[in-house]
C-alpha positions as CSV (number, residue, x, y, z in Angstrom):
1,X,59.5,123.6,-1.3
2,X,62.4,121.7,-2.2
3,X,60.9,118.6,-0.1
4,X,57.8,118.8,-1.8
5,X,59.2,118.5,-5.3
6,X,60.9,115.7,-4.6
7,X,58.2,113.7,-3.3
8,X,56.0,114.5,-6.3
9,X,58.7,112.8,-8.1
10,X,58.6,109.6,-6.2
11,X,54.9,109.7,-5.0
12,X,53.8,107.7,-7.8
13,X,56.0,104.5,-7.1
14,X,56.4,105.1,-3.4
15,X,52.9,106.1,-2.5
16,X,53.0,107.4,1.4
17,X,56.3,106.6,1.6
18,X,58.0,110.2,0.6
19,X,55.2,112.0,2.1
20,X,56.0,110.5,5.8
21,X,60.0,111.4,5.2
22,X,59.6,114.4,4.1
23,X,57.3,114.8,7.3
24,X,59.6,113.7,10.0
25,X,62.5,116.1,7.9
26,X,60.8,119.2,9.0
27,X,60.0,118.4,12.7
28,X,61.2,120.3,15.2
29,X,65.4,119.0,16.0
30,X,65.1,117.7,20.0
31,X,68.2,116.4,22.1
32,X,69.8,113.7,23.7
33,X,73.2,112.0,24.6
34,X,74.4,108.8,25.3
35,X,77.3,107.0,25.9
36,X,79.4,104.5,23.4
37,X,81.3,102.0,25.1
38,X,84.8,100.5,23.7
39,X,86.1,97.2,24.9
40,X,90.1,98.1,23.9
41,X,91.3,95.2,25.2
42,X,91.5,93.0,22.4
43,X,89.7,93.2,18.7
44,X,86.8,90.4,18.5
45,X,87.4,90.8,14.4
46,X,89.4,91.2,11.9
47,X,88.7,91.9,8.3
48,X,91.0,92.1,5.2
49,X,92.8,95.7,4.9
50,X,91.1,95.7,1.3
51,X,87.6,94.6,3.3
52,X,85.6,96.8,0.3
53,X,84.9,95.8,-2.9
54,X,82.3,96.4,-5.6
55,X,81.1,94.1,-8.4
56,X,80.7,94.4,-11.9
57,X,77.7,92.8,-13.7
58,X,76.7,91.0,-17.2
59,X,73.4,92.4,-17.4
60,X,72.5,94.2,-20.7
61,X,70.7,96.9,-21.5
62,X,67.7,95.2,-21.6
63,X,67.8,94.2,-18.6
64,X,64.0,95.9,-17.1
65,X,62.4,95.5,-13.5
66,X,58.6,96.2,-12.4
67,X,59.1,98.5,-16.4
68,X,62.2,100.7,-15.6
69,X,65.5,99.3,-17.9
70,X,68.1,100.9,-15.1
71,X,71.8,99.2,-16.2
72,X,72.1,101.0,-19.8
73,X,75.6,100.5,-21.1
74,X,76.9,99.6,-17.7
75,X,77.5,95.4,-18.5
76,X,81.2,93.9,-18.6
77,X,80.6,93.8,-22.1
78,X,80.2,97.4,-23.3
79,X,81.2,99.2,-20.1
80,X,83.3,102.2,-21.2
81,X,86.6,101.5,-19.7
82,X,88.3,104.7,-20.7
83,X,85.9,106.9,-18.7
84,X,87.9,109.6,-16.3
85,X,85.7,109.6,-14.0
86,X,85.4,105.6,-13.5
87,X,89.3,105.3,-13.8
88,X,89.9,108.4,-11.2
89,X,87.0,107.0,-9.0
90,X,88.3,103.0,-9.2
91,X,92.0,105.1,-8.7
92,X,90.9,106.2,-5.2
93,X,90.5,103.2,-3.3
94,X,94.1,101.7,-4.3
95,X,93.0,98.9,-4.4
96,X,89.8,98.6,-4.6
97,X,88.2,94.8,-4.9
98,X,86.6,94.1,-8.0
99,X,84.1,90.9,-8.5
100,X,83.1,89.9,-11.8
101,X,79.8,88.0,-11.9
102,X,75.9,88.4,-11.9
103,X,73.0,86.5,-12.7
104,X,74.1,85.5,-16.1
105,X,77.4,84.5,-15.0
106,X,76.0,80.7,-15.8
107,X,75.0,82.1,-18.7
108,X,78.6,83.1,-20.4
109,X,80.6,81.3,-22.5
110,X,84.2,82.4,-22.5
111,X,86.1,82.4,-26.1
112,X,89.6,80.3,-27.0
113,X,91.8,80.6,-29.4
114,X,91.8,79.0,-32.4
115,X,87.9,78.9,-32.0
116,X,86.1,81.1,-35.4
117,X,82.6,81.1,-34.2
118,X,80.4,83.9,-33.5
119,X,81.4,85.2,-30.2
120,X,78.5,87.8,-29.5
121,X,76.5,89.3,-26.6
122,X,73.4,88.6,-24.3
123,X,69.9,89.4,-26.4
124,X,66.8,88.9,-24.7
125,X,64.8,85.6,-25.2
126,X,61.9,84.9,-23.1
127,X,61.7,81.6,-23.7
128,X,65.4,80.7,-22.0
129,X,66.7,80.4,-19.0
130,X,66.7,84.0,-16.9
131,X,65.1,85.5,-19.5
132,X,68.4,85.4,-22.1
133,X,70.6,83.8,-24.4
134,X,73.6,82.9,-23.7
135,X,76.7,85.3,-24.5
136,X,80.1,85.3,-24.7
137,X,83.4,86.9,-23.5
138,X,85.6,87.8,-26.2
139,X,89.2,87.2,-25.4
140,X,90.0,91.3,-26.7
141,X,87.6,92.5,-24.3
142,X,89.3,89.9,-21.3
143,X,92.2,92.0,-22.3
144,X,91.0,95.2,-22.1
145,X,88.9,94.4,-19.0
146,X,92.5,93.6,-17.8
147,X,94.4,96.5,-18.7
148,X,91.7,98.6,-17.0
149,X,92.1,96.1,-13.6
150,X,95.6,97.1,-14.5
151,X,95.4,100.7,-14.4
152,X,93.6,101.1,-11.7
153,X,95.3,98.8,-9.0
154,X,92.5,96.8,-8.9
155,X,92.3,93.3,-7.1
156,X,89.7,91.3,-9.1
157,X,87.6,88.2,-8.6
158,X,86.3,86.3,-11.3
159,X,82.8,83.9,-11.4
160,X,82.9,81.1,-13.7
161,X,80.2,79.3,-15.1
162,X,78.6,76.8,-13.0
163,X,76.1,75.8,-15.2
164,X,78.4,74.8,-18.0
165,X,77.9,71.4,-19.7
166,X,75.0,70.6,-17.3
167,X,70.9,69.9,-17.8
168,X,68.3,71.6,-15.3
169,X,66.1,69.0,-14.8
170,X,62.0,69.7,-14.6
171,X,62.2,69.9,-10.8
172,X,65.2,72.9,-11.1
173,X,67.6,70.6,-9.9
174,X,71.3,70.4,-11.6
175,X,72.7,67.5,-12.9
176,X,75.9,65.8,-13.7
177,X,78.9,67.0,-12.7
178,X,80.4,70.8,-13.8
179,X,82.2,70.7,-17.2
180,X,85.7,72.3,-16.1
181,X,86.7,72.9,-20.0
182,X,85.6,76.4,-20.8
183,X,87.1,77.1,-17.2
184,X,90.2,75.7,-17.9
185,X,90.6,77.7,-21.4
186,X,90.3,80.7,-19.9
187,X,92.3,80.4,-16.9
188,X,95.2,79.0,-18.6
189,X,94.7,82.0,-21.7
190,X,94.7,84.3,-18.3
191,X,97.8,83.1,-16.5
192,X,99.7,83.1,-20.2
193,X,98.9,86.6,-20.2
194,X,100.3,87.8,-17.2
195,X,96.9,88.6,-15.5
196,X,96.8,89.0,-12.1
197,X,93.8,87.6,-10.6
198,X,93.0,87.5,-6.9
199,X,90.3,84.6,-6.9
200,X,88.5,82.3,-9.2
201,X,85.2,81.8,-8.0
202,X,82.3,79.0,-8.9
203,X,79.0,80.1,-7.2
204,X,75.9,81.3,-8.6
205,X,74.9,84.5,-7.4
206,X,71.9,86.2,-8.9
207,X,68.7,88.2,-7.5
208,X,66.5,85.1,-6.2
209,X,67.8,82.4,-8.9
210,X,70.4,80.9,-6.6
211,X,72.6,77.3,-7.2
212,X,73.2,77.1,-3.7
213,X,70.1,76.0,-1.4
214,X,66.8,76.5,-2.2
215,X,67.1,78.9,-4.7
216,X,64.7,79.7,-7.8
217,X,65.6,78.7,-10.9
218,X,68.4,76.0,-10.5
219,X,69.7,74.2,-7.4
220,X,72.7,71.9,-7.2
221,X,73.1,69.6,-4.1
222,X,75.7,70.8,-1.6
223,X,77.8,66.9,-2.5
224,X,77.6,67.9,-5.9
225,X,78.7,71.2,-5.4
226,X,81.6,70.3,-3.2
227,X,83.2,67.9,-6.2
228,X,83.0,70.8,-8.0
229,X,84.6,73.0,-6.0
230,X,87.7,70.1,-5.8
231,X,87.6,70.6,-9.5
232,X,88.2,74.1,-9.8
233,X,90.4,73.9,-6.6
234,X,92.7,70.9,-8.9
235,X,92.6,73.3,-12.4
236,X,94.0,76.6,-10.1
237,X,96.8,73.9,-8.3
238,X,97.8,72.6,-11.7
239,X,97.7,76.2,-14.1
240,X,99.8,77.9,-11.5
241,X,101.6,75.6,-10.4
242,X,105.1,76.8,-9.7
243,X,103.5,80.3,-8.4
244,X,104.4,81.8,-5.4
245,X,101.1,83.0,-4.0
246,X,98.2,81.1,-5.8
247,X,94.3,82.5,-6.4
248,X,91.7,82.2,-3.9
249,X,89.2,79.5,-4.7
250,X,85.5,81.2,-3.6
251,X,82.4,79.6,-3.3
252,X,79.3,79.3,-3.4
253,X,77.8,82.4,-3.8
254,X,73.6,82.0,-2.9
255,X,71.7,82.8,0.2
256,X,72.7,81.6,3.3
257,X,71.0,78.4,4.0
258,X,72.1,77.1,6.8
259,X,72.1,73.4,6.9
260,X,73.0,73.9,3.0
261,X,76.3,75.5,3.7
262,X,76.6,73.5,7.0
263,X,77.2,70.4,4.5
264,X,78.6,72.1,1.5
265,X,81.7,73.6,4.6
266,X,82.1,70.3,5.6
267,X,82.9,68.6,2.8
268,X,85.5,70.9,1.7
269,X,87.4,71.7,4.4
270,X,90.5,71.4,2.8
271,X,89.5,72.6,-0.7
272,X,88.2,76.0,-0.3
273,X,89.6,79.4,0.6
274,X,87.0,81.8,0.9
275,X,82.8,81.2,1.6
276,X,80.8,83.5,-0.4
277,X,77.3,84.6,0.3
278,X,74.5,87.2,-0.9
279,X,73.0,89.6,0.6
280,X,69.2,90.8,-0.8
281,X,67.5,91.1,3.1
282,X,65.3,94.3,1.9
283,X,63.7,92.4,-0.3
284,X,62.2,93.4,-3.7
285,X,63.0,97.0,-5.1
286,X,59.3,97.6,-5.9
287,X,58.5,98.0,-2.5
288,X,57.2,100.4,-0.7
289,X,58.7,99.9,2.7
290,X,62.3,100.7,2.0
291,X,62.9,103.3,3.5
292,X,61.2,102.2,6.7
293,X,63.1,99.3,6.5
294,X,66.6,101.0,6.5
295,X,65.0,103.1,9.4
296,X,64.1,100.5,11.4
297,X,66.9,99.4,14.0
298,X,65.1,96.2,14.8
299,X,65.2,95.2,11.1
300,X,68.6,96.1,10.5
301,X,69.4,93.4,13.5
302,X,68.1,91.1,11.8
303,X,70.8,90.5,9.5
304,X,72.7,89.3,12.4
305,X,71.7,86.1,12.0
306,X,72.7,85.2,9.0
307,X,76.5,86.8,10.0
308,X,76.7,84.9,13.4
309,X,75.5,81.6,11.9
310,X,78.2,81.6,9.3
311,X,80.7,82.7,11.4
312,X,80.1,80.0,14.3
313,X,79.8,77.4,11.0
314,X,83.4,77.9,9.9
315,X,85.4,78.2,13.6
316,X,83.0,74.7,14.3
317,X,83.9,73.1,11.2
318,X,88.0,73.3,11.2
319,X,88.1,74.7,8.2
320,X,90.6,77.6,7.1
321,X,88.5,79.0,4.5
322,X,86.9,83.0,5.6
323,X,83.2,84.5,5.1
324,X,83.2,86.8,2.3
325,X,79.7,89.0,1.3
326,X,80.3,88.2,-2.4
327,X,77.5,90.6,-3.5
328,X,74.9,93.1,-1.4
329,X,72.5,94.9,-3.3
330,X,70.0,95.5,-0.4
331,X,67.0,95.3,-2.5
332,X,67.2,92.3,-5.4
333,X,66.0,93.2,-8.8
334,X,68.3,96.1,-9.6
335,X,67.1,98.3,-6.4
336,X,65.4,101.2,-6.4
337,X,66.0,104.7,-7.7
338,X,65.8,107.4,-5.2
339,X,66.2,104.8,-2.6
340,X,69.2,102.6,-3.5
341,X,71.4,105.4,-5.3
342,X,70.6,107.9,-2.7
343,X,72.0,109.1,0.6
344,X,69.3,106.9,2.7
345,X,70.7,104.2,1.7
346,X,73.9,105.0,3.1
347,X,72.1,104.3,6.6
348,X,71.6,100.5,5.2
349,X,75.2,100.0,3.6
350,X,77.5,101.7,6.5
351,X,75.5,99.6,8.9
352,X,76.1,96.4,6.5
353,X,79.9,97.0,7.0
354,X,80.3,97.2,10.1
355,X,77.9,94.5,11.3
356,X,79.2,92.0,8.7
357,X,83.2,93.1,10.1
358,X,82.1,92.2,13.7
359,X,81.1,88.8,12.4
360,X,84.9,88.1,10.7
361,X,83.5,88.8,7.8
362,X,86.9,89.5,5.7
363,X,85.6,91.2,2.2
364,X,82.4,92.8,1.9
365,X,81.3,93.6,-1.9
366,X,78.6,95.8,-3.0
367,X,76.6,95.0,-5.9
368,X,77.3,97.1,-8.1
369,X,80.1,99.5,-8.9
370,X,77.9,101.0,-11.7
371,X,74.5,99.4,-13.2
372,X,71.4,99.2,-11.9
373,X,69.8,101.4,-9.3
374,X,72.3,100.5,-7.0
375,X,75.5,101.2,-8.3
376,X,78.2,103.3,-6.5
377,X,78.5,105.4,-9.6
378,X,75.7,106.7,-11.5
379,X,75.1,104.6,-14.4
380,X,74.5,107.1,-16.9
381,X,76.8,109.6,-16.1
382,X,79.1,107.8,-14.2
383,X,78.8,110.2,-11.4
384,X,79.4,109.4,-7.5
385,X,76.3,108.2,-5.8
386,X,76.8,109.1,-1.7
387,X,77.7,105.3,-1.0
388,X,80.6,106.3,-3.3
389,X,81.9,108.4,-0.8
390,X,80.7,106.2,2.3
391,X,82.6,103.2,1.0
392,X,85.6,105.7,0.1
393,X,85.3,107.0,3.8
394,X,85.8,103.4,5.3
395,X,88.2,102.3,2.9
396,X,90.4,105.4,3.9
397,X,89.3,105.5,8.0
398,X,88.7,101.8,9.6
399,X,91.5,99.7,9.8
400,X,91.2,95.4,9.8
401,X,91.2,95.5,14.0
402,X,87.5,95.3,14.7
403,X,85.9,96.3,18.3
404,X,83.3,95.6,20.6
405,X,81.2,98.6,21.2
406,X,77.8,99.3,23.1
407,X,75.9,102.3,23.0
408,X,73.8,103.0,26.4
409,X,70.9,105.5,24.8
410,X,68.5,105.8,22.0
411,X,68.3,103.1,19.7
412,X,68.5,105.0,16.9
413,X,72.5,105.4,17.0
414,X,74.2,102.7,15.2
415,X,77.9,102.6,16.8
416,X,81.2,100.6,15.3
417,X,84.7,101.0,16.0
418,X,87.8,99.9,14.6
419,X,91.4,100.4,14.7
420,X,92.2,103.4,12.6
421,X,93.8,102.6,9.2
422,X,97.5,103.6,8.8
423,X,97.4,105.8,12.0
424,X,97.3,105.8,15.9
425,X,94.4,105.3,17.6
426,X,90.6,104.4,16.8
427,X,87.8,105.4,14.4
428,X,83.9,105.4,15.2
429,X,81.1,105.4,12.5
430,X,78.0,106.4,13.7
431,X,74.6,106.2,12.1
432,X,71.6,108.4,13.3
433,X,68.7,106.7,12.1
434,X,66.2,109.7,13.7
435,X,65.2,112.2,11.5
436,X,63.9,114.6,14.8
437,X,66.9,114.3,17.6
438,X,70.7,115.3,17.7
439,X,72.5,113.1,19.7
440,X,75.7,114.1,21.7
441,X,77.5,110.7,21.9
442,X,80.7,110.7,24.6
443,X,83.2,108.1,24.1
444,X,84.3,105.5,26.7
445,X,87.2,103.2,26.6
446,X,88.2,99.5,28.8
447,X,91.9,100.1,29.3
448,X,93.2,102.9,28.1
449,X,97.0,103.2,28.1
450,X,97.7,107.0,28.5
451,X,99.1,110.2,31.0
452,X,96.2,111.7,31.1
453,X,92.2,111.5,32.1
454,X,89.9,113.6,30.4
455,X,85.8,114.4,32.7
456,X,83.3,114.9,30.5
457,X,79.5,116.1,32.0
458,X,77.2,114.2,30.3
459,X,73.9,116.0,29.0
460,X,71.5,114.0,30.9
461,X,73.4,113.8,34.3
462,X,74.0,116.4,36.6
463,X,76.8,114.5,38.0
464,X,80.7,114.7,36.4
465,X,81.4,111.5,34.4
466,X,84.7,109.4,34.2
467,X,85.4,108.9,30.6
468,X,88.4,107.3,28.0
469,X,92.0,108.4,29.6
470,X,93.5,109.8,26.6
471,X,97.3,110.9,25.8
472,X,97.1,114.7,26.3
473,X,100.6,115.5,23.4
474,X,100.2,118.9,21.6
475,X,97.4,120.0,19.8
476,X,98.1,118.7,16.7
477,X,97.7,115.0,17.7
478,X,96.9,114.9,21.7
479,X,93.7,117.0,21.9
480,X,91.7,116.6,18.8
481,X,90.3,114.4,16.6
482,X,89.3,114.0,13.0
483,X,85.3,114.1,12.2
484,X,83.6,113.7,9.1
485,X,80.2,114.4,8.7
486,X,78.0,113.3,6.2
487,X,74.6,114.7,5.0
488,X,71.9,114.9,2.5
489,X,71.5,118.3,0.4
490,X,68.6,120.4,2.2
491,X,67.8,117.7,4.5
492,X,66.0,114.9,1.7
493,X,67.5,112.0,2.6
494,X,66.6,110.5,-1.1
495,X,68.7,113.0,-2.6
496,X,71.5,111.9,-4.3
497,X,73.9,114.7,-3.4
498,X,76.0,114.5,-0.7
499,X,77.3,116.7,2.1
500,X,80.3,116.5,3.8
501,X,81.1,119.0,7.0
502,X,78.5,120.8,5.0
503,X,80.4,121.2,2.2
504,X,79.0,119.4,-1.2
505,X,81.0,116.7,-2.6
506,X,81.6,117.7,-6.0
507,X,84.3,116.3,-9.1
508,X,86.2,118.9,-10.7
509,X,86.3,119.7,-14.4
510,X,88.8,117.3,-14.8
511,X,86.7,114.3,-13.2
512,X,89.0,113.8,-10.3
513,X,87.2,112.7,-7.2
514,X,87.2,115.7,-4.5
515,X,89.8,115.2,-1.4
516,X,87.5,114.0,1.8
517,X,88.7,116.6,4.3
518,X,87.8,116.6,8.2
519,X,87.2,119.1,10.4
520,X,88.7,119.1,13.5
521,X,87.5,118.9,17.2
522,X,88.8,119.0,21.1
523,X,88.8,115.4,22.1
524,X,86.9,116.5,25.4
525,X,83.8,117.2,23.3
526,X,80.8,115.1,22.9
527,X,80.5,114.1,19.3
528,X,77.3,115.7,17.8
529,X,75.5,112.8,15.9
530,X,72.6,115.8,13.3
531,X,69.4,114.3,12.6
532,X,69.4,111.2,9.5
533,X,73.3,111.5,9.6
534,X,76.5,109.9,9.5
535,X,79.3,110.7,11.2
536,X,83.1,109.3,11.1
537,X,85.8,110.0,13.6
538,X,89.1,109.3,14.1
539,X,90.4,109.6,17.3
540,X,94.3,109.2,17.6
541,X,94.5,109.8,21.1
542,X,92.7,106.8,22.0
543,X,95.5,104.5,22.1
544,X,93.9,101.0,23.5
545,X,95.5,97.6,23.3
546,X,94.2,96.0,20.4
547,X,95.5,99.2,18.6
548,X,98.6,99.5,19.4
């Protein structure tokens, strides 16, 4: 019944779509096994201990896609900062990564002092560019914007204006160089503040109207670009000068074009700390195929791509500068409710983590913290959305230390390891794409240092199977592990409440976020992988090389 509800609610944007979830939900639960495959010996990646982040955006309440006006009072400008639940839930991650930009980044003009003129907010103009006028940031909102950064240990990242003091010309193209002056006010108003900022970024970033490569709305060349860049990187050198440890310089934000940012790398090699790309690859929130998409293991490979051609850019071009995923939404125009703030779409974002850590990617940062359909808090009630909790799990779990991992069995098991964060040991995520089969997944390591060799019989074999030689030390850290399983309520994997070890996440009357407590296994068990699930486990017995 409860299945059937909730695809009357969607049917009429999602057509089939609900009808053939709900379907596979209530077929009969089969089994298999396979085997996951560790190469200990040394990690192939390594991220930043702080690898997630979430953004915050400018877009206003009037903000609307395909009729549905999703971001309410969630833009930088009226954002309420003194919430409890977004300070306790900003709180948890200690720090979490914070990047301030959007669409109408380019579209922001920052206040100075001394400066009387109107200062106001974005109203909606079809006639201009994206749709708006432009809008300002008041300095007293920078400072409270701050003191909230402030409060809540966060590291934050801040996109400037790109398209300031320039033309668009009739064939979308940018000219003239950047006008560093509004940039400049505000940095220097920042640094005379005491504000701690992590990096100043210039890159336009926005749901298909990209600066970088061959983007919709305005393009600027990858030379041009690149003398901008050595103006911002100049501006950072000369505010804080005398500083100890300096702001990262990020760009460009934009879809990965290759030959763009093949050119744009090379000529600033010595200028720029951190590349920054987007990440849209569903495709439009309106349609239909979503949730096949997310589903689909084939299509979720094909992201790869874009990761290993970025990554084999940067070690060929002798630059120092690291890959950073300055903003993933998954599905561009403000995603899609039920789809994009639901448990499904953990499936997408887990998988999104751990493919773009295997790459080197070093920061990964979800669009959006709140706003939008895709926001890790709701953005009416400011509630946890399940990739709350997912992100929460990782930030907590997988350490920097990335490994290489196979999984010999159904295709439908999505398999990453890393050092575990802060302990012994590794931790596995696990993504069961299959809605039908439980899947009993035994671990197996490349040199294991250990006393101790634990046989396993695999499901499928009739013969005894030589597994991961494990430390066997006293039951409390020797013969067990740590698992976390996550869930959706009743099975609907659109719902938007989440299960953990069967348990429902819920905040307390106070709005403090609910502890994320494990059960606990015998590390000679197979770990049971539930239908359209998710399952983390730490393992401290599992001490391999590139842990220890």
């Amino acid at each position: 019944m409860y299945c059937r509800a909730a695809s009357l609610l969607v049917l009429v944007g999602s057509g089939v779509l609900v009808l053939w979830v709900c379907y596979n939900s209530s077929l009969p639960v089969s089994q298999s096994a396979g085997i996951l495959f560790i190469n200990g010996t040394a990690s192939v990646a390594k991220t930043d201990d702080d690898y997630i982040c979430a953004t915050l955006d400018w877009w206003p309440p009037e903000k609307c896609d395909y009729g549905t006006c999703s971001w309410g009072r969630a833009t930088l400008q009226t954002l309420d900062l003194k919430n409890t639940l977004l300070l306790n839930a900003v709180k948890a991650f200690s720090p979490l990564r914070i990047r301030i930009g959007g669409t109408l980044q380019d579209k922001v003009v920052y206040e100075t002092q001394g400066d009387d003129r109107p200062c106001g907010i974005f109203t909606k103009n079809s006639s201009e560019f994206l749709g708006f006028s432009q809008g300002c940031l008041p300095l007293a909102r920078w400072d409270e914007l701050n003191s909230f950064f402030k409060q809540t240990g966060s590291a934050v990242t801040f996109g400037l204006n790109a398209l300031y003091g320039r033309i668009i010309g009739s064939d979308s193209f940018v000219n003239g160089p950047w006008n560093s002056s509004n940039a400049e006010s505000l940095i220097q108003y920042t640094v005379n503040k005491g504000y701690s900022i992590l990096g100043w970024e210039l890159g336009k970033r926005s749901e298909g109207n990209e600066l970088s490569g061959h983007g919709v709305g305005a393009r600027v060349s990858a030379h041009q670009y690149a003398s901008d860049i050595k103006t911002l990187q100049h501006l950072v050198e000369e505010i804080y000068a005398g500083f100890e440890v300096k702001p990262l310089v990020l760009a460009p934000g934009g879809f990965f074009d290759v030959d763009w940012f093949a050119h744009f790398i090379d000529q600033t090699s010595k200028t720029l700390q951190v590349v920054t790309h987007h990440i849209y690859n569903l495709g439009p929130g309106v349609d239909d195929h979503l949730i096949y998409k997310i589903l689909n293991p084939s299509y979720l490979d094909g992201a790869v791509r874009t990761f290993s051609s970025l990554q084999t850019l940067l070690k060929n071009s002798g630059t120092s500068a690291v890959a950073w995923v300055g903003e993933a939404g998954g599905a561009y125009n403000s995603g899609r409710n039920l789809v994009t703030n639901s448990f499904v779409f953990s499936f997408w974002y887990l998988d999104q983590l751990g493919m773009a850590a295997t790459y080197d990617t070093k920061t990964y940062c979800r669009q959006t913290l709140i706003g939008g359909n895709y926001g890790l808090l709701n953005t009416q009630t400011f509630l946890p959305n399940p990739d709350y909790y997912s992100a929460l799990l990782w930030h907590k779990l997988m350490g920097s230390e990335v490994l290489l991992t196979s999984f010999s069995g159904t295709d439908k098991i999505r398999a990453y390891a890393h050092c575990s964060k802060n302990s012994p040991g590794i931790t596995l995520l696990l993504i069961n794409l299959d809605g039908k089969t439980t899947v009993q997944v035994h671990v197996s390591t490349e040199n294991v240092t250990s006393k101790g060799t634990v046989t396993l019989k695999h499901e499928s074999q009739n013969h005894r199977t030589r597994f991961a030689s494990m430390s066997r030390g006293s039951s409390n850290d020797g013969n067990i592990r740590e698992e976390y399983h996550l869930n959706a309520k009743e099975g609907n994997i659109q719902s938007q409440v989440l299960l953990l070890n069967r348990k429902v996440l819920n905040i307390d009357s106070s709005g403090n976020i609910p502890s994320l407590d494990p059960i606990y296994v015998s590390h000679s068990d197979p770990i049971t992988v539930a239908p359209f699930s998710v399952v983390f486990a730490r393992i401290p017995s599992m001490n391999v090389p590139a842990c220890i």
